[in-house]
C-alpha positions in Angstrom: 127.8 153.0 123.5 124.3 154.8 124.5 123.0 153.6 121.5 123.9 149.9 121.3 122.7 149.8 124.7 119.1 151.0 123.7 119.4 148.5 120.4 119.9 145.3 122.5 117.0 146.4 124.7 114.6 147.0 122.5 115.9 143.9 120.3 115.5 141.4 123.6 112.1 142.8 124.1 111.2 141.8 120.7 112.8 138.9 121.0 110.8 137.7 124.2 107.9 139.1 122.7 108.2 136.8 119.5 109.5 134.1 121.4 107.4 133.9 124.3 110.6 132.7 126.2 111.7 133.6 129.4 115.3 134.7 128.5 117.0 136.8 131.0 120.1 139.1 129.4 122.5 141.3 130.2 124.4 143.3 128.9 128.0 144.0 129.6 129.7 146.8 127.9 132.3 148.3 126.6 132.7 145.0 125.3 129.0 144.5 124.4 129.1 141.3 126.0 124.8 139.7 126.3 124.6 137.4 129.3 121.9 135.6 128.6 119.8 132.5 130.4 117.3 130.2 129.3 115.6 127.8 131.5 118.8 125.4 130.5 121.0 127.5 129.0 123.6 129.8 130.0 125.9 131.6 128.3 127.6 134.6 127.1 127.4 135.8 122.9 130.7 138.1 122.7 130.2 141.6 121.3 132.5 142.7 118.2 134.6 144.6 120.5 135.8 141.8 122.5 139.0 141.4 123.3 141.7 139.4 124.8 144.7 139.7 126.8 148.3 137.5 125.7 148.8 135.0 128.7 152.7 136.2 127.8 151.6 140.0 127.8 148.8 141.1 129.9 149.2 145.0 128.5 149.0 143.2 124.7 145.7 142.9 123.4 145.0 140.7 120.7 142.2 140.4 118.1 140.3 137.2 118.8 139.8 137.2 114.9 143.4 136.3 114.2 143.5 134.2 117.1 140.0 131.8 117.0 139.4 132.0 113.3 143.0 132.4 112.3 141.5 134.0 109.3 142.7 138.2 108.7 140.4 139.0 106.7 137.9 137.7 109.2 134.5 140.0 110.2 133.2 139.6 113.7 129.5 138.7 113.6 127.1 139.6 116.6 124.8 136.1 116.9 121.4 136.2 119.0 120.6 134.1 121.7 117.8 132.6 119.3 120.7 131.4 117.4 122.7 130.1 120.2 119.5 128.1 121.9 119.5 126.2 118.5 122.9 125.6 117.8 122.4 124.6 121.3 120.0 121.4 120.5 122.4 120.5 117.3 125.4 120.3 119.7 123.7 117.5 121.7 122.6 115.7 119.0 126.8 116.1 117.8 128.2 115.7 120.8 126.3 112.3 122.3 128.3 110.6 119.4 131.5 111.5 120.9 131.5 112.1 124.2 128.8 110.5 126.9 130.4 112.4 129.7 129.9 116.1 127.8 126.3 115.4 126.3 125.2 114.1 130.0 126.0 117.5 131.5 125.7 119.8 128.6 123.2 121.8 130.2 125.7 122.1 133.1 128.3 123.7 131.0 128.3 127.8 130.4 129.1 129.1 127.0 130.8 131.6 125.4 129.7 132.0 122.1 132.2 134.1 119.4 130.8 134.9 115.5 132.8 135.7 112.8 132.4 135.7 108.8 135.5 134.0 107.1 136.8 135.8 104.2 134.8 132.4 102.1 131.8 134.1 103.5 130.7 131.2 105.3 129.6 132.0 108.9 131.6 130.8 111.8 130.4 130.7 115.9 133.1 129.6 118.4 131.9 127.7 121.1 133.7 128.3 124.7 132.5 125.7 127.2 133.4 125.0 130.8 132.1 123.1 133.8 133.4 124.8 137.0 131.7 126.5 139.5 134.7 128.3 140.6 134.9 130.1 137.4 131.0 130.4 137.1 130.9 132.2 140.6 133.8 135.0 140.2 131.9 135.8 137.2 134.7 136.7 134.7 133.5 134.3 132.1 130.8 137.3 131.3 133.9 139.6 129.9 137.0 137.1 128.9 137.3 134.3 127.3 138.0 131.2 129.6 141.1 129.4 128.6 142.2 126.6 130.5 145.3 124.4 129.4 144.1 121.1 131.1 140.9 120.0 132.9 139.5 116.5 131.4 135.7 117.1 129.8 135.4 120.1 132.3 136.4 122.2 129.3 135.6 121.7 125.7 135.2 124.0 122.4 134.2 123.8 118.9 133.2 125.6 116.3 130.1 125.2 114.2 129.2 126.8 110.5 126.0 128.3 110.8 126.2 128.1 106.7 126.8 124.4 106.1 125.6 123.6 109.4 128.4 121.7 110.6 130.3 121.3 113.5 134.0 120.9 113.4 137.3 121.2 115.2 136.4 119.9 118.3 138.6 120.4 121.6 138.5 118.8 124.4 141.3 119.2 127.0 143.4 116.8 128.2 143.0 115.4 131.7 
């Protein structure tokens, strides 16, 4: 745990170095959560050792593999913020298409960003997205995913392959 905690230092370092971004992380762990925020960006990337708690079992945990990328033979794939920021600018682009509401506040929304490898080897990030400041303020979004069952364009994901660069099953919850 130590060590990861040293590697995503020192990687964030380089990053800002190379960057010359102001990008402010943190780093939540066990789970090896990175909170990270750009001047309009704000978001969570999800360590491999995420989990989630069954809405019907709160002492069952389940695999987020088997549940987001419904895919066993699934790999969890740690993404950097660089990566997020762009897939960031692509989702604008996507979303504006579909939904004036969503690409008229996308900066508004926090992320929660999920990478996996599918067993075709193409590379998969699930995109969380919610526009509540309840949520935003008691600050669980930074260790569990946020599911909500209802909500209008408040919440939203979608998943985009980082290999065909593509974005696909879009969700938006019903009002």
């Amino acid at each position: 745990m130590k060590i990861e905690k040293i590697f995503f230092t020192v990687f964030f370092v380089f990053l800002k170095i190379l960057t010359n971004a102001q990008i402010k992380t943190e780093i939540i762990l066990p789970d090896s959560n990175l909170v990270f925020k750009t001047g309009n960006i704000e978001g969570v990337i999800l360590g491999k050792k995420f989990k989630f708690r069954s809405q019907l079992d709160s002492n069952y945990e389940k695999n987020p593999l088997h549940v987001i990328a419904n895919d066993f033979n699934a790999k969890s794939y740690m993404l950097s913020p660089s990566t997020a920021i762009r897939i960031e600018s692509e989702l604008k682009q996507f979303i504006k298409e579909r939904d004036s509401f969503i690409a008229n506040n996308l900066n508004s929304y926090i992320k929660q960003y999920y990478g996996y490898m599918t067993s075709n080897k193409d590379t998969i990030v699930y995109i969380n997205c919610f526009y509540d400041s309840k949520i935003e303020n008691e600050g669980y979004w930074k260790r569990k995913i946020v599911f909500v069952y209802d909500g209008w364009h408040y919440f939203f994901n979608i998943k985009y392959n980082l290999t065909r660069k593509i974005f696909f099953d879009l969700w938006i919850n019903p009002g």
